[in-house]
N, CA, C and O atoms as CSV, one atom per row, in Angstrom:
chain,resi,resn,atom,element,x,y,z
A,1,UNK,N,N,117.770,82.401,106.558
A,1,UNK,CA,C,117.357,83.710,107.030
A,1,UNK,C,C,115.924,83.989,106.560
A,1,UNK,O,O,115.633,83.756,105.387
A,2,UNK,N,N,115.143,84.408,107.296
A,2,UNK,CA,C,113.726,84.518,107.206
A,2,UNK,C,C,113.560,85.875,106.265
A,2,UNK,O,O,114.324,86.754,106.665
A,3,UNK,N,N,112.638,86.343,104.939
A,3,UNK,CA,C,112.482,87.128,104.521
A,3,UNK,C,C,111.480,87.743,104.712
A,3,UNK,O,O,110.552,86.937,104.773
A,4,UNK,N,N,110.967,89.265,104.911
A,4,UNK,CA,C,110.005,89.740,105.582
A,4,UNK,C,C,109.723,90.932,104.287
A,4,UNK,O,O,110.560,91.776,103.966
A,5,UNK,N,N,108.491,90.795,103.711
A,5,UNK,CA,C,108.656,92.291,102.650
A,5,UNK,C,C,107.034,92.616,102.531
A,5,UNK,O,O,106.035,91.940,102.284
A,6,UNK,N,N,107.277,93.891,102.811
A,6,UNK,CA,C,105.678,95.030,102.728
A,6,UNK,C,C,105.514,95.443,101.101
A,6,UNK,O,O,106.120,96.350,100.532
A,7,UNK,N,N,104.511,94.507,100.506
A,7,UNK,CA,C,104.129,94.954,99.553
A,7,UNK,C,C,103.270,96.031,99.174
A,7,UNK,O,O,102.090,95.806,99.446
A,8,UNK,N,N,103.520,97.242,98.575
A,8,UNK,CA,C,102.268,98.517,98.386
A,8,UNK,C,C,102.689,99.449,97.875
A,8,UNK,O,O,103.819,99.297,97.411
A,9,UNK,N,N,102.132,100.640,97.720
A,9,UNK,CA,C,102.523,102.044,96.763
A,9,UNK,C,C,102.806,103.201,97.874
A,9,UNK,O,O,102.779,104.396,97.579
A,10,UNK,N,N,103.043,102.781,99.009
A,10,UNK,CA,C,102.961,103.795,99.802
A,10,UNK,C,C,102.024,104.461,100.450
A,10,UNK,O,O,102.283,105.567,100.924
A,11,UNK,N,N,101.273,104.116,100.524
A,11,UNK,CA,C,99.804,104.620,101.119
A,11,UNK,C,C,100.199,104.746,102.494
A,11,UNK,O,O,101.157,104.337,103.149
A,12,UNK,N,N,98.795,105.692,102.827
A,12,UNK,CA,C,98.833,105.210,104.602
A,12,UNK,C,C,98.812,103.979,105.088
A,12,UNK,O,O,99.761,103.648,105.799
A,13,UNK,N,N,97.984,103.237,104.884
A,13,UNK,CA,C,98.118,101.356,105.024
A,13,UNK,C,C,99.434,101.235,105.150
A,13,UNK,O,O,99.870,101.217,106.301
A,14,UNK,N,N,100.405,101.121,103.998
A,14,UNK,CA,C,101.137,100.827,103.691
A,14,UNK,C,C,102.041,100.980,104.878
A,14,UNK,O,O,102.383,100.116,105.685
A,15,UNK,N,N,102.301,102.016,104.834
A,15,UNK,CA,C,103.153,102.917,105.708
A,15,UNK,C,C,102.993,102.158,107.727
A,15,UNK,O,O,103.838,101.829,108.559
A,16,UNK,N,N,101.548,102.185,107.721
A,16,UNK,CA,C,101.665,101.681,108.723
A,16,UNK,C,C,101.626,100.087,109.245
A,16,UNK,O,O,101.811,99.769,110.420
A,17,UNK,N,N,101.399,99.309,108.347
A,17,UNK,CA,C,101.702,98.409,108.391
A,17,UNK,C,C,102.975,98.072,108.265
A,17,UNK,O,O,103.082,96.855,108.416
A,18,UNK,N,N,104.242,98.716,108.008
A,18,UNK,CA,C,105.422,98.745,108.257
A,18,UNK,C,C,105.647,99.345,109.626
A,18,UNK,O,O,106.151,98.689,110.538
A,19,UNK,N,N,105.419,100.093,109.702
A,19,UNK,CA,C,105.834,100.685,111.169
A,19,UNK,C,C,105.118,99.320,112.012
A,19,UNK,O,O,106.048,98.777,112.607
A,20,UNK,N,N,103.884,98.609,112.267
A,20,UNK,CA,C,103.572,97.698,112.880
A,20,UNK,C,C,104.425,96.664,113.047
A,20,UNK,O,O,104.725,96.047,114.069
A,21,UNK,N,N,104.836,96.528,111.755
A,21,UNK,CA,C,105.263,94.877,111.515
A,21,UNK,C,C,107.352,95.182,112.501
A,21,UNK,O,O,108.060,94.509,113.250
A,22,UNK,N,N,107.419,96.099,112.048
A,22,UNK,CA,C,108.916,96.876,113.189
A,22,UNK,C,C,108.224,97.051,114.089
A,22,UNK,O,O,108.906,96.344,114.832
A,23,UNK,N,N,107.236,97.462,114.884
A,23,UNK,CA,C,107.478,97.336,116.438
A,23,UNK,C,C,107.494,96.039,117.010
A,23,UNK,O,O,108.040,95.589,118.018
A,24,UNK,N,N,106.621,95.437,115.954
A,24,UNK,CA,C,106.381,93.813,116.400
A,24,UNK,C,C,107.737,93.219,116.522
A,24,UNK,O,O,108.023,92.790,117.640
A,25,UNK,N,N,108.812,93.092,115.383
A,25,UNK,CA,C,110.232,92.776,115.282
A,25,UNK,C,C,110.515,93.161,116.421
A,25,UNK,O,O,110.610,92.428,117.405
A,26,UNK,N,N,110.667,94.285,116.394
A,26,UNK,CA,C,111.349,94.971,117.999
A,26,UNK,C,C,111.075,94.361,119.163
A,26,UNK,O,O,111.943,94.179,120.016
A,27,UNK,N,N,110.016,94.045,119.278
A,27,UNK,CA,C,109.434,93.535,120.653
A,27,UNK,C,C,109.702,91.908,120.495
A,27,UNK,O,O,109.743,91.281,121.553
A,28,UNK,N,N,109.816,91.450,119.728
A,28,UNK,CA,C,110.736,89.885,119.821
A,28,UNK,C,C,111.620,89.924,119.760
A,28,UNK,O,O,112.020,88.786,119.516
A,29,UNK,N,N,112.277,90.485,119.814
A,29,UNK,CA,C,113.881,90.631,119.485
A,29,UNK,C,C,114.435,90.069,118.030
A,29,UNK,O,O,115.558,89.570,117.952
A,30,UNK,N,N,113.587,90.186,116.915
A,30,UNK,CA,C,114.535,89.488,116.097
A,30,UNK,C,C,115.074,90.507,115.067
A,30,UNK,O,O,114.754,91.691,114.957
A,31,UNK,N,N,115.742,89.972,114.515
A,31,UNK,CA,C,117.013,90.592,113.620
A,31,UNK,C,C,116.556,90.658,112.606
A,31,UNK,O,O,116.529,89.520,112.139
A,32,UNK,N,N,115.979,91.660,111.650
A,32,UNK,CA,C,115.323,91.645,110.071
A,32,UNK,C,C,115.583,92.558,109.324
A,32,UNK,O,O,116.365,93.455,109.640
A,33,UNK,N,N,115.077,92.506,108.387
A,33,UNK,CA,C,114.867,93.151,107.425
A,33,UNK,C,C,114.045,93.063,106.865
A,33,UNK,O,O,113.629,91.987,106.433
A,34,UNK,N,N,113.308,94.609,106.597
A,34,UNK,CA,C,111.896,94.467,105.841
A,34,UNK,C,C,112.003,95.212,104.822
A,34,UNK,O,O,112.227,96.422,104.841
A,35,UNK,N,N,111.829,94.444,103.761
A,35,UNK,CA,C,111.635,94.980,102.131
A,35,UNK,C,C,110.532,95.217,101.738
A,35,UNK,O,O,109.634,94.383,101.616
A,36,UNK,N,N,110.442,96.775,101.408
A,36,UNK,CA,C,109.383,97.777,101.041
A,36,UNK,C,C,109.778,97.192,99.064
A,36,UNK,O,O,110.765,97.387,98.354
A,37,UNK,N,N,108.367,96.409,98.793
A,37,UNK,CA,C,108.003,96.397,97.367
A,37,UNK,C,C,106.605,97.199,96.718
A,37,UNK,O,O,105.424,96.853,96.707
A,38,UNK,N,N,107.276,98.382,96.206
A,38,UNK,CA,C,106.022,99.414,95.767
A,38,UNK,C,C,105.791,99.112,93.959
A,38,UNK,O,O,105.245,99.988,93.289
A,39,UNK,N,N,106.237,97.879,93.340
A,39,UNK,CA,C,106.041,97.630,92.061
A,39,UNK,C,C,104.998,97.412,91.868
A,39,UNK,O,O,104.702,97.651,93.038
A,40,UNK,N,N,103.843,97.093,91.333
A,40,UNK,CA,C,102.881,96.973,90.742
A,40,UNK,C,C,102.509,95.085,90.692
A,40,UNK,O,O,101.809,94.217,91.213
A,41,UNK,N,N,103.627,95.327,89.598
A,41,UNK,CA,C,103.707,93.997,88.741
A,41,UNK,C,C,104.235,92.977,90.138
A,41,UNK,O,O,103.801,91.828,90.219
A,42,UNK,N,N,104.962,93.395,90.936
A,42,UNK,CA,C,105.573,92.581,91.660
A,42,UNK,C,C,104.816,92.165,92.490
A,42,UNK,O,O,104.918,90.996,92.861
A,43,UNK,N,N,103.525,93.289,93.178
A,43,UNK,CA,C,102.602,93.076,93.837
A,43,UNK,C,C,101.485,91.541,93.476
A,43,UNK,O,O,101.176,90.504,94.063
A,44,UNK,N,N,101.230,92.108,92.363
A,44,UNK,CA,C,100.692,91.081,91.337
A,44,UNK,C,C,100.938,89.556,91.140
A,44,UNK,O,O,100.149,88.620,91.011
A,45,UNK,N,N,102.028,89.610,91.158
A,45,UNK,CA,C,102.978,88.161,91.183
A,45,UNK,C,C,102.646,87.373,92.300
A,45,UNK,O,O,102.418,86.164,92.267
A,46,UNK,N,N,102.625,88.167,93.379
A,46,UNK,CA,C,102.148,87.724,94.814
A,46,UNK,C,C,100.799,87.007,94.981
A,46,UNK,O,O,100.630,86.313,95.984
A,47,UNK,N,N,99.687,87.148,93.928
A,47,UNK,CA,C,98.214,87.321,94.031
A,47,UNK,C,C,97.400,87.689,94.862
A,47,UNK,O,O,96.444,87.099,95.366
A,48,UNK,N,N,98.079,89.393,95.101
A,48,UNK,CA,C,97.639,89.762,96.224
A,48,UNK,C,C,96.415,91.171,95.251
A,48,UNK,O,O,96.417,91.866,94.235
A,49,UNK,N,N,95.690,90.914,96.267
A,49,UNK,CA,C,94.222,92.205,95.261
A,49,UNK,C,C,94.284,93.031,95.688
A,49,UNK,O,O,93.986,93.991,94.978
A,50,UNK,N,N,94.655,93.294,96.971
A,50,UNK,CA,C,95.014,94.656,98.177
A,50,UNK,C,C,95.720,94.454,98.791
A,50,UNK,O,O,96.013,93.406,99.368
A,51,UNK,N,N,96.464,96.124,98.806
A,51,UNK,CA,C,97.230,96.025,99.932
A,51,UNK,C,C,97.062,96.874,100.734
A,51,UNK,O,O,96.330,97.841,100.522
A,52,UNK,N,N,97.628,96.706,101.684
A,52,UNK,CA,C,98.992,96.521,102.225
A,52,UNK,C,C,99.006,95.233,102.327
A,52,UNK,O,O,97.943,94.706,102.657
A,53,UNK,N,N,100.322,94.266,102.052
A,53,UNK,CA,C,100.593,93.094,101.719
A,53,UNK,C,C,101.883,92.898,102.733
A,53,UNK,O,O,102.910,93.522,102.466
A,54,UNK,N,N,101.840,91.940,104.026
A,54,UNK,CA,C,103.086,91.207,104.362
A,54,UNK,C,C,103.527,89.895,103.808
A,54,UNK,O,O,102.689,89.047,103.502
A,55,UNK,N,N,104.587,89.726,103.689
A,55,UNK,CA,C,105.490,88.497,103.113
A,55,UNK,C,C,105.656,88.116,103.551
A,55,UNK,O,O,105.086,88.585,104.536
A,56,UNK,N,N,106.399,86.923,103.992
A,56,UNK,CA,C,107.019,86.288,105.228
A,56,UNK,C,C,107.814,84.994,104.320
A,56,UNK,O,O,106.995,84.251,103.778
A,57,UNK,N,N,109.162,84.653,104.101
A,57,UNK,CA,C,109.337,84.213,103.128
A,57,UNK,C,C,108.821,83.242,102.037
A,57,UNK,O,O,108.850,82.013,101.972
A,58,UNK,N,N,108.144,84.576,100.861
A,58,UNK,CA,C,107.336,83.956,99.728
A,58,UNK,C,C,106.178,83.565,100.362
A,58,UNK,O,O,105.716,82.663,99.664
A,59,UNK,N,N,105.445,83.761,101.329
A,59,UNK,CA,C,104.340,83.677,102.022
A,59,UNK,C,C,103.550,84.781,102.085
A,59,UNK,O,O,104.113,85.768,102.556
A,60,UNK,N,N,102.201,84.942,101.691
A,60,UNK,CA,C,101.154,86.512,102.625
A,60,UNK,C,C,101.013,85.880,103.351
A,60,UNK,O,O,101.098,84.655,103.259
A,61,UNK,N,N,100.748,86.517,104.323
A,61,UNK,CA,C,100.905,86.658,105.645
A,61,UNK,C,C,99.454,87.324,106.613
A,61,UNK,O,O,98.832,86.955,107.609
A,62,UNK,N,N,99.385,88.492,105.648
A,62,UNK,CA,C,98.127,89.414,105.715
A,62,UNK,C,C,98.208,90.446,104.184
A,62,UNK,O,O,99.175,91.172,103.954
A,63,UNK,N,N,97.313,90.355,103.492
A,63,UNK,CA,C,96.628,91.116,102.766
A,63,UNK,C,C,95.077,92.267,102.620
A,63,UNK,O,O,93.878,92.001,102.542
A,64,UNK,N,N,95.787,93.485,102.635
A,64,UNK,CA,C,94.348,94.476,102.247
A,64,UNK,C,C,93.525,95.129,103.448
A,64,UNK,O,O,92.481,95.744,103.232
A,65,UNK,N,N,94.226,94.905,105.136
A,65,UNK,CA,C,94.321,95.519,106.251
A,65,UNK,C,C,95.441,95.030,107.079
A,65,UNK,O,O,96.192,94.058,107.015
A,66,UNK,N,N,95.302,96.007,107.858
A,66,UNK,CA,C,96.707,96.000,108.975
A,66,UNK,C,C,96.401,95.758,110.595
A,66,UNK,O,O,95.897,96.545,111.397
A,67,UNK,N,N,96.843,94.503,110.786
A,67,UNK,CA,C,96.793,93.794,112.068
A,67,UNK,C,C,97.682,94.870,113.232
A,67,UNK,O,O,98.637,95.607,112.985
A,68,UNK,N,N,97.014,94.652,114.468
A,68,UNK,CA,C,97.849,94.627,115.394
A,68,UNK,C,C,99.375,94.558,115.015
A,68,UNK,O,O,99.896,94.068,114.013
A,69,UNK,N,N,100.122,95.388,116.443
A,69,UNK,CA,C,101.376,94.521,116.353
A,69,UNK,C,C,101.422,93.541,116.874
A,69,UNK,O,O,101.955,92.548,116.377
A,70,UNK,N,N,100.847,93.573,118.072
A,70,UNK,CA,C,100.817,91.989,118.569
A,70,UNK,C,C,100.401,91.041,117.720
A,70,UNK,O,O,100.892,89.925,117.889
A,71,UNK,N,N,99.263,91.251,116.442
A,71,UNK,CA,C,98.557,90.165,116.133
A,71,UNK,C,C,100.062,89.891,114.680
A,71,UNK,O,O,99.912,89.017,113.826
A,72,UNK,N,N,100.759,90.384,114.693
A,72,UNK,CA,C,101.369,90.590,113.692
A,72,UNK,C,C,102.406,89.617,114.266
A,72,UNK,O,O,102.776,88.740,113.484
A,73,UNK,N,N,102.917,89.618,115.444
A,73,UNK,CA,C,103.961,88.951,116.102
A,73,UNK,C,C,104.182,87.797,115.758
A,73,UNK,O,O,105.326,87.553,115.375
A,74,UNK,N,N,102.993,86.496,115.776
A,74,UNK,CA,C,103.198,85.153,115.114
A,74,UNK,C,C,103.586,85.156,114.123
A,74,UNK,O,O,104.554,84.502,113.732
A,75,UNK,N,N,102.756,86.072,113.338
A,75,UNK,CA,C,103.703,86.232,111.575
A,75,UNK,C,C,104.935,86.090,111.370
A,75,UNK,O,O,105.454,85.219,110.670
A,76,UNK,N,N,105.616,87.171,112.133
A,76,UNK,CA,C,106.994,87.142,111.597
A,76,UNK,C,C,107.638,86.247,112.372
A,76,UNK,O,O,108.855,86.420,112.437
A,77,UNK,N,N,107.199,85.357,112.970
A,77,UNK,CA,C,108.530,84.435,113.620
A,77,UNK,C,C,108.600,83.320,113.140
A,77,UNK,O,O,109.489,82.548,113.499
């Protein structure tokens, strides 16, 4: 099962780079789940310097701006 997780504190970024990365899901049809990680430390672990941060399992994906949904689409599949 593919893991998909938005690393950030909640920001606007944040925020919408989740809503992106779900319309994108939506519009492929696939089946997910996206895990909102607002830890710090966890962010960190990632070696990510900015976020908004996508995952893609144990993968960034995109770090520190927010793609398209379309451009987002290859990502998650």
């Amino acid at each position: 099962m593919t893991t998909r997780q938005i690393l950030g504190t909640g920001c606007p970024k944040c925020r919408l780079l989740t809503e992106r990365a779900e319309q994108a899901a939506h519009a492929l049809g696939l089946e997910y789940t996206l895990d909102k990680v607002p830890d710090l430390q966890a962010i960190v672990a990632f070696g990510a310097m900015a976020t908004p941060v996508l995952v893609v399992n144990d993968v960034v994906k995109v770090a520190g701006h927010v793609p398209s949904a379309d451009a987002l689409k290859p990502m998650l599949s």
